[in-house]
N, C-alpha and C positions, 0 to 999 in steps of 0.2 A: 941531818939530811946528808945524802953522799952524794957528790955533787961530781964525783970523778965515772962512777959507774953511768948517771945519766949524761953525762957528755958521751960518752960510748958509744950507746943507744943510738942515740942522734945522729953519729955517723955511721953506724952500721946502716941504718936506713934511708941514708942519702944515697948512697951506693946502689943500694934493693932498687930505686927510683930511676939509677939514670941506667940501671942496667936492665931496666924493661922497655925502656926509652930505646935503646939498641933495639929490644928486638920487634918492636913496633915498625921503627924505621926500615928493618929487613924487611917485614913483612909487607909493607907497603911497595920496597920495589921489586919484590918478588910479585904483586899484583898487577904493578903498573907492567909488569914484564908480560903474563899469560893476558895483562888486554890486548895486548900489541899483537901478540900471536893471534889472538882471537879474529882481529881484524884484519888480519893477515890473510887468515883464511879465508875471508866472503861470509863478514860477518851480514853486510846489508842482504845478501842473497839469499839467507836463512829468517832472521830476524825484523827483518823490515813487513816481507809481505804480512805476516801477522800481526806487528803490529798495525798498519794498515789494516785488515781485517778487522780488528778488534774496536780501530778508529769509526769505522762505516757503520759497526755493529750496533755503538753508542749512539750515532746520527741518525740510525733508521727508528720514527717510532715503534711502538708498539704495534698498531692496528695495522700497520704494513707488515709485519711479521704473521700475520694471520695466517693459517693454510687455504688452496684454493678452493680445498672440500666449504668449508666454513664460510668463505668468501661468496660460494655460490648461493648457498642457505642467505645467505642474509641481503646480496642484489635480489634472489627469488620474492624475498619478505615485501622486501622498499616498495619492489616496481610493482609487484601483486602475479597470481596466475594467471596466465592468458581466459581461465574460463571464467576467471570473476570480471573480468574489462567488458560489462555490460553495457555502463551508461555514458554518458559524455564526458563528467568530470572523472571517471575513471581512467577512461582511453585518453585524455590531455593529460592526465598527471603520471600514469603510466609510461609514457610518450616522454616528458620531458624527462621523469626522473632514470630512464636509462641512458639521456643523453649528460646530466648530470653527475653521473656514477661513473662516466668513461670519462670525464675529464678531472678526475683528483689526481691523478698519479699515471706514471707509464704502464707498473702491475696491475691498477686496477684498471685500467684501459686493456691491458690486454685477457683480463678474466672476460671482463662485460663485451667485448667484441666475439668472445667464442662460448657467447650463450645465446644462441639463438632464441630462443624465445624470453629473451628481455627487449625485442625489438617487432615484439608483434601489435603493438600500437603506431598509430600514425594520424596527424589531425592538420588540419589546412594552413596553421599559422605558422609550419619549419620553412625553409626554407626549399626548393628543389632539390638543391643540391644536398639537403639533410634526405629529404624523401627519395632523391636516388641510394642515399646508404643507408637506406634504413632497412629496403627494398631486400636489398645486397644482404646484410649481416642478418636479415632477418629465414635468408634461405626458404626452405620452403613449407615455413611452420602459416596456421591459418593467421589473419590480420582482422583485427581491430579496424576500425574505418573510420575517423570523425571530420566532420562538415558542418560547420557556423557560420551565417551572417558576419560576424564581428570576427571571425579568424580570415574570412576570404578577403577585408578590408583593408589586406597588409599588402593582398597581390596585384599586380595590374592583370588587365585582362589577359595577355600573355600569359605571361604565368600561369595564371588562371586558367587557363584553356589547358597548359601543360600537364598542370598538377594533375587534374580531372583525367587526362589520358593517359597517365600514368598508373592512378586508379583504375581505372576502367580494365587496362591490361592485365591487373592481378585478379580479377574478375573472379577466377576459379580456383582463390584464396580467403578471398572474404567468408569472416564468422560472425561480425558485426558489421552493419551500414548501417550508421547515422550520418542523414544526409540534410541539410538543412540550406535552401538556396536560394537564388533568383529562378525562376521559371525556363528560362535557356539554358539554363544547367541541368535544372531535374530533368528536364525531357532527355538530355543524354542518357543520365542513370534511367529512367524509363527504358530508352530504346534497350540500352543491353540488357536489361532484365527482358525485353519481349525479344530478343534474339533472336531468330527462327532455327535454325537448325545445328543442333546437335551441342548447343551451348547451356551447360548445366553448372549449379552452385552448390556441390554434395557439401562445403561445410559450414555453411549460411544457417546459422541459428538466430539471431535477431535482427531484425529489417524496419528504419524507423526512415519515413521520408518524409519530408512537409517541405511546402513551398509558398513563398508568399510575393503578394499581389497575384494572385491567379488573374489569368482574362484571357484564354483560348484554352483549346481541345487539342488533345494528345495525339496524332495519328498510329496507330495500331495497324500491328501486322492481324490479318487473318488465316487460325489453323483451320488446316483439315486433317481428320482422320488418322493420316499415312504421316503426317510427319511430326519429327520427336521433337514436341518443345520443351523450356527448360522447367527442369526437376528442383524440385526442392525439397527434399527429403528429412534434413537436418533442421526444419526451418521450424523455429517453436514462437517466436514473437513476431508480430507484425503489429508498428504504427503509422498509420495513415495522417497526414495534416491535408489537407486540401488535396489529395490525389483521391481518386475514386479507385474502389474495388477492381470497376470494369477495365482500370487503367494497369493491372498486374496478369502477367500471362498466368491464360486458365489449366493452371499443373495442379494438381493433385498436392495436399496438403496435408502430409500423414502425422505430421509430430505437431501442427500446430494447438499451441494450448492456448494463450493471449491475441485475442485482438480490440486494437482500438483502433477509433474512426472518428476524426474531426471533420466535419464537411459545412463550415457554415457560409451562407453565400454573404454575409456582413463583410467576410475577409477579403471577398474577389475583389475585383478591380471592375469598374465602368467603365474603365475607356477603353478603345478598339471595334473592330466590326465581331470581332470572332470571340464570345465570351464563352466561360468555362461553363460543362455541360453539369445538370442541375445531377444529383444523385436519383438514381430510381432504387426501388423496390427489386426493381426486374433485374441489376449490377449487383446487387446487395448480395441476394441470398443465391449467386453462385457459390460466392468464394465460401459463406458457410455452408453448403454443399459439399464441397469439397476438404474440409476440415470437421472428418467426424470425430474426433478427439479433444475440438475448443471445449475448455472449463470455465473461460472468461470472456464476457465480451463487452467494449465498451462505445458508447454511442455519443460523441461531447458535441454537444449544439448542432447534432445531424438529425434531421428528421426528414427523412428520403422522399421522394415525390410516390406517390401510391399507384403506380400505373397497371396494378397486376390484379386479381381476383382470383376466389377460391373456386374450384369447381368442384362437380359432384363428389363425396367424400369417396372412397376407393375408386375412384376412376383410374384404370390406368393406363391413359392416354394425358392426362394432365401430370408429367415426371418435371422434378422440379427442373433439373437443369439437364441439357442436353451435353455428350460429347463435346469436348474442347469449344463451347460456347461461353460466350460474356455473360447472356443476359438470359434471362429463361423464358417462356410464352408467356401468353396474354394471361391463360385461365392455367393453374397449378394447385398441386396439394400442398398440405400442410408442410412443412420440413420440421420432420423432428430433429431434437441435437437432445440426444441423451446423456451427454456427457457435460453439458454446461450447468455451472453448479453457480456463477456468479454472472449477473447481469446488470449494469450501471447503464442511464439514460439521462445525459439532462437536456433543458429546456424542451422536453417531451410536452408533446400537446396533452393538458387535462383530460377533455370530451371525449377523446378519439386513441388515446395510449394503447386502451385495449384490443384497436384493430392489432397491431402488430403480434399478439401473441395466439392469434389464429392462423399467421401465416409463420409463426414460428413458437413451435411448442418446446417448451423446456421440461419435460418432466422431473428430472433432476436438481431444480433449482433449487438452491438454500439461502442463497442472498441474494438481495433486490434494492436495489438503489435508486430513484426516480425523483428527479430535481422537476418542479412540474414547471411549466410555462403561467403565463397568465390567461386567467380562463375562457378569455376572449380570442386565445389563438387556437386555430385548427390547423388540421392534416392539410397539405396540400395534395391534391388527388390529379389525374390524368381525366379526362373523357373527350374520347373524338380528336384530339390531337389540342385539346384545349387545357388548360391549368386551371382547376378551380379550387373553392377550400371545400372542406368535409361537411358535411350533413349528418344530426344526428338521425334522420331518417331514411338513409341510407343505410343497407347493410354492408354485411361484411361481405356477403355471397349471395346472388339473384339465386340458388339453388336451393340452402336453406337458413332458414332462422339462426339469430346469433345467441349461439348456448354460453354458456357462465365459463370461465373461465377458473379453475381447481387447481391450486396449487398445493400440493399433499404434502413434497417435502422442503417447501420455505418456512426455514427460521426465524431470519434474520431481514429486517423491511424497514429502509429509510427511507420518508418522505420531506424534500425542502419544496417550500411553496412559496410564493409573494402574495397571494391573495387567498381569502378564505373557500370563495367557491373553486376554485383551482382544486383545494382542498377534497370538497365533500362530492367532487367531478371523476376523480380518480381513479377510485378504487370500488365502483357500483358494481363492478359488473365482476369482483374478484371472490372467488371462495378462500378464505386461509385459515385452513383447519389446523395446522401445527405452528404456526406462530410462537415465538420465543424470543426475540426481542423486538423491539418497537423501537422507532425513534422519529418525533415531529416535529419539524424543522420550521421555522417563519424565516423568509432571508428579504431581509428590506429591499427596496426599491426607491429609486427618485422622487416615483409619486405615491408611494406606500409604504410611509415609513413609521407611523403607526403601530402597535402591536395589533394584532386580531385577536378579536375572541375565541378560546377554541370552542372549535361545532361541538355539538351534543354527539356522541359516538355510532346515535342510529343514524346520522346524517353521513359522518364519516364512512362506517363500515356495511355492508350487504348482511353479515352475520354481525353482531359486533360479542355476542362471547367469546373470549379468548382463555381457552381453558389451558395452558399451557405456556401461557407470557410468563418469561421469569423479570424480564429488564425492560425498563418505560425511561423514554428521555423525554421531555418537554423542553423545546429550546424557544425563546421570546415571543410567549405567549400569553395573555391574559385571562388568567386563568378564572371563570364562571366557576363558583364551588360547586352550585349542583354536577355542573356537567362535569365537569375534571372529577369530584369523586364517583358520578356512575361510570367514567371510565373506569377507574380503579374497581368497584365493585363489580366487576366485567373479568378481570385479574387475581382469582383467587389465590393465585398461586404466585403473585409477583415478590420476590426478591430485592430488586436494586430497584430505585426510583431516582432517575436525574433531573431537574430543573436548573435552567440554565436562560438567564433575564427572562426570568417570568414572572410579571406583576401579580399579584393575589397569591403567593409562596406562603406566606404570613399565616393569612387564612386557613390554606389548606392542610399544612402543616398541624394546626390548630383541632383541625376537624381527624386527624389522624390519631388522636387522646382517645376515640371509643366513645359511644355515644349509650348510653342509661336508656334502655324500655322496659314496660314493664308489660308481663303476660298473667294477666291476672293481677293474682297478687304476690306472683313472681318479680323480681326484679333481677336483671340479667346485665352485660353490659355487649356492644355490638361493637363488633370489628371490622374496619376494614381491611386488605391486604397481610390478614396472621400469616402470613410468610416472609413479611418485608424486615428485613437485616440492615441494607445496606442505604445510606440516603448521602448525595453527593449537590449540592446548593453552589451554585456560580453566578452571580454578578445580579441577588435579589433583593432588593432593595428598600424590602417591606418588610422582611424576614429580623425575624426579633430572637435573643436568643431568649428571652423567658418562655418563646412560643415549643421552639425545638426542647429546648428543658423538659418542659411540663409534660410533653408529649409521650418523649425517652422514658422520663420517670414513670408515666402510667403504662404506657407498651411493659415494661419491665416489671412493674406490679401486677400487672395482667398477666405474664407470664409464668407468674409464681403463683397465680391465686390470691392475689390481695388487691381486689380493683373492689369498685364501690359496690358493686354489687353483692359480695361477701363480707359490707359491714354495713349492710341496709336494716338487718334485722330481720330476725327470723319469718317465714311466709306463714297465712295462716292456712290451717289444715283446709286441704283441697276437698272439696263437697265429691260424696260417691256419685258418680254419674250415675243417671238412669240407663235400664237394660232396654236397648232396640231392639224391634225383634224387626227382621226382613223378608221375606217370600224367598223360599227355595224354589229352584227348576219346577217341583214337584206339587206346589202351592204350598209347601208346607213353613212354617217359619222356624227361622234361628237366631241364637243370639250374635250380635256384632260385638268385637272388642273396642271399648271407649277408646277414645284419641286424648292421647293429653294435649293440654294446652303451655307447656312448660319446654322452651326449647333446650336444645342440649346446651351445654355449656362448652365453649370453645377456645382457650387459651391462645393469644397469638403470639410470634416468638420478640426476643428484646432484641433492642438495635443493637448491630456490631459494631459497624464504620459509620464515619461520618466525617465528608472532605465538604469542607467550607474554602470556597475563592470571591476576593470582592465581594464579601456582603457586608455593609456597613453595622448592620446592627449585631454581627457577633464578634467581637474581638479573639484574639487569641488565647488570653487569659480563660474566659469564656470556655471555651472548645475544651480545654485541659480542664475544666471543673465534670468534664461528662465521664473522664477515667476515674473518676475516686467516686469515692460515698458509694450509694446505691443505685445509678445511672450504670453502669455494668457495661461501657462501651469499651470494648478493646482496642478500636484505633481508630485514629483521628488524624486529618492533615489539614493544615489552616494555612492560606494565604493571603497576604495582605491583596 
């Protein structure tokens, strides 16, 4: 090993080391030298603000970085559009949530203040001083209006008295008025809506007022002729609680499509000398007068004092309602409303229902709702300035006889009832030739809580074939099998079948297997409803599922041609009937062709659905055995 040459080495490279050590060290104060310069020049004047910049960048979230375009889209979302703030939980959460959305941030405060209509809601529980800037920011877009009991419980009367004038002054902004008060309140909103002159509401599309404990009368301005009262043009809803008809100025009612009317005098109040005036007949059918456009109307525990009658049919001195009048004469014609297609009525009097659709004919109707009273209540009626109840031997008109009532294009007919003759009271004097769903309703009572028997269907109905029912509901009823299936065999054509707590399910279900006759020595099987698909069972209690099984499985053999009648065995050869002979025009005789005695054969279709709720004897397991095998049920919903 040469031990002189690596000692060499070793010092050549000590060298190479500290002589890059130099130029390190140069290079270092050649650096430290241009920072000096650097800051010499105004380095913070360049460098800082960006950094800074860059510092704020990192601290602002994300969602603050939004654009305003984007920003606007998405307060539009939260708060809703002004034309969907319909109902009252819409206008309160509309209402808070723009007041919400202005206080996250300075930007976002200043997007939602220059968006006008994120501030077209307003409801009684802000504060004044919110409802003065609500006012303010909301410029002059139309307003939302909401009014509660439980919102005004925050104001004192002060207040209270402010808010309302504050409201009242936007008057000719309002698109919604839900108003909901004490009786000294509504009468304000009362009086500005009766206005007398030149005070109009062009963007007043929904109008909901109720008031509670009524116990006096409204004073009313009276028009004439010459002077303009106010317009409502834009006005397509109106909800009445305890206000009457006659209590809204008599304007013309061109967009109206919805009306309801609560008038029940259980809600007024007793005490006072001055109590609230009962509804007439003669208040009633101005305002429908004046709205030939209603689709809907509804009547919830108002049944109007009957103070009006029919006179001669085309008389025309009997006009329903006169020029800017409340209430219409003594003796009037029918009022047709061609455009109403839906009619709801409850606690309607049984006995006497049918008066009301001689004094207002619907030819257009397709739905009928009728919650009936107990059979023991009637009409209260007018005579000589006295209040009596109805008679059924009383007409409708001292002119003529009371004709049937035809409704041609109703569909769709629900009856709820508490007692059975309420029931078979109803509908005597109705024609309903197109009929397409049913629905019979039992709604318990204190002292009827009982299921009833359903009536036999000549009891129920004036015609009772129903050639054209696709859908039957039975709700808590006790179902008589004869009767419950002649209703069905009434239904040729029925589809869907509901039952819903109705005792005897079990049974009838049972009886829906087809029944074996034999014609001759024909043996055939008989169906009821070969149309029905659809079967829905809720809270039956009888209901078995061996019953529903056995049923599905023979409906389903029937429909293929395999029911007992096609493995009875062959029939035996039909005897030649003898030749009749009959007398012609001419005396002379001919032969007649025999009749057979062999009906056709009729296939009806297999079940497709089948929704089980609350019925103890099907389980769920159960329900899922009707998809497999040869039960051929396509869908099913089961709950416990």
């Amino acid at each position: 090993m040469n031990t002189s040459s690596d000692g060499h080495a070793h010092v050549l490279l000590i060298d190479e080391v500290s002589a890059l050590r130099a130029q390190l060290k140069e290079l270092r104060m050649v650096m430290n030298h241009q920072f000096h310069q650097l800051h010499s020049l105004g380095r913070n004047s360049i460098v800082d603000p960006l950094v800074r910049e860059l510092d704020t960048a990192r601290s602002i979230s994300g969602i603050q970085r939004l654009p305003v375009e984007l920003l606007i889209k998405i307060f539009t979302l939260v708060v809703g559009s002004p034309q969907s703030q319909t109902s009252s939980d819409n206008i309160k959460a509309g209402c808070d949530e723009a007041i919400a959305l202005s206080h996250v941030c300075s930007g976002w405060r200043d997007v939602a203040i220059d968006m006008p209509q994120l501030w077209c809601n307003m409801h009684s529980a802000i504060k004044l001083s919110g409802l003065k800037t609500i006012l303010l920011r909301s410029k002059s877009r139309p307003l939302n209006i909401l009014r509660t009991m439980a919102d005004a419980s925050f104001l004192d009367s002060g207040k209270l008295r402010l808010h309302t004038m504050y409201t009242i002054n936007s008057a000719h902004r309002w698109k919604t008025m839900i108003w909901t008060s004490s009786e000294k309140d509504i009468r304000i909103i009362v009086s500005q809506l009766n206005s007398a002159v030149g005070l109009s509401f062009p963007r007043l599309c929904t109008l909901q007022l109720a008031v509670q404990h009524r116990s006096s009368c409204f004073p009313l301005p009276t028009f004439a002729e010459d002077i303009h009262i106010p317009k409502f043009p834009a006005l397509e809803h109106i909800r009445l609680a305890c206000i009457s008809p006659e209590e809204l100025p008599p304007s013309a009612l061109p967009a109206l499509q919805t009306f309801y009317l609560f008038y029940s005098p259980k809600r007024f109040s007793a005490s006072g000398q001055n109590q609230a005036p009962p509804l007439r007949m003669s208040t009633l059918l101005p305002l429908l007068f004046r709205a030939p456009g209603l689709t809907e109307l509804t009547l919830d525990e108002t049944v109007p004092l009957l103070d009006i009658e029919l006179g001669p049919l085309n008389d025309t001195l009997s006009n329903p309602v006169k020029a800017y009048s409340r209430r219409t004469c003594r003796v009037v014609q029918p009022l047709k409303m061609s455009k109403l297609t839906s009619f709801s009525w409850y606690q309607c009097p049984a006995k006497d229902l049918w008066r009301f659709f001689h004094f207002v004919s619907m030819p257009a109707l397709r739905t009928l709702h009728l919650f009936i009273d107990l059979s023991a209540s009637r009409w209260p009626r007018e005579h000589d300035g006295v209040i009596l109840f109805m008679d059924s031997a009383i007409p409708v008109s001292r002119f003529h006889t009371d004709p049937l009532i035809r409704m041609d294009a109703l569909t769709d007919l629900t009856l709820e009832f508490s007692d059975s003759d309420g029931l078979t009271a109803a509908l005597r004097k109705f024609i309903l030739p197109s009929l397409k769903s049913l629905s019979l309703m039992f709604v318990p009572t204190k002292d009827l809580a009982t299921l009833p028997e359903l009536p036999i269907s000549e009891s129920i109905f004036r015609d009772p074939p129903m050639p054209h029912l696709t859908t039957l509901c039975l709700s808590r009823l006790r179902l008589h099998l004869e009767h419950t299936t002649s209703l069905l065999r009434y239904t040729p054509l029925l589809q869907s079948l509901t039952l819903e707590g109705c005792s005897g399910a079990g049974e009838l279900v049972h009886s829906l297997r087809g029944k074996i006759s034999t014609y001759g020595s024909v043996i055939v099987k008989q169906w009821d409803c070969l149309h029905l698909e659809h079967l829905a069972f809720m809270d039956c209690a009888d209901l078995e599922f061996d019953q529903l099984a056995q049923m599905v499985l023979s409906r389903k053999k029937g429909a293929e041609g395999k029911s007992e009648a096609d493995t009875a065995g062959s029939p035996a050869r039909p005897c030649k009937p003898l030749k009749r002979r009959a007398l012609t025009s001419n005396g002379s005789s001919s032969s007649l062709p025999a009749l057979s005695r062999s009906p056709p054969r009729i296939k009806p279709l297999s079940i497709k659905s089948v929704r089980v709720e609350a019925c103890d004897g099907i389980l769920e397991f159960d329900l899922h055995c009707l998809v497999r095998g040869s039960f051929g049920v396509e869908d099913i919903h089961w709950e416990p």
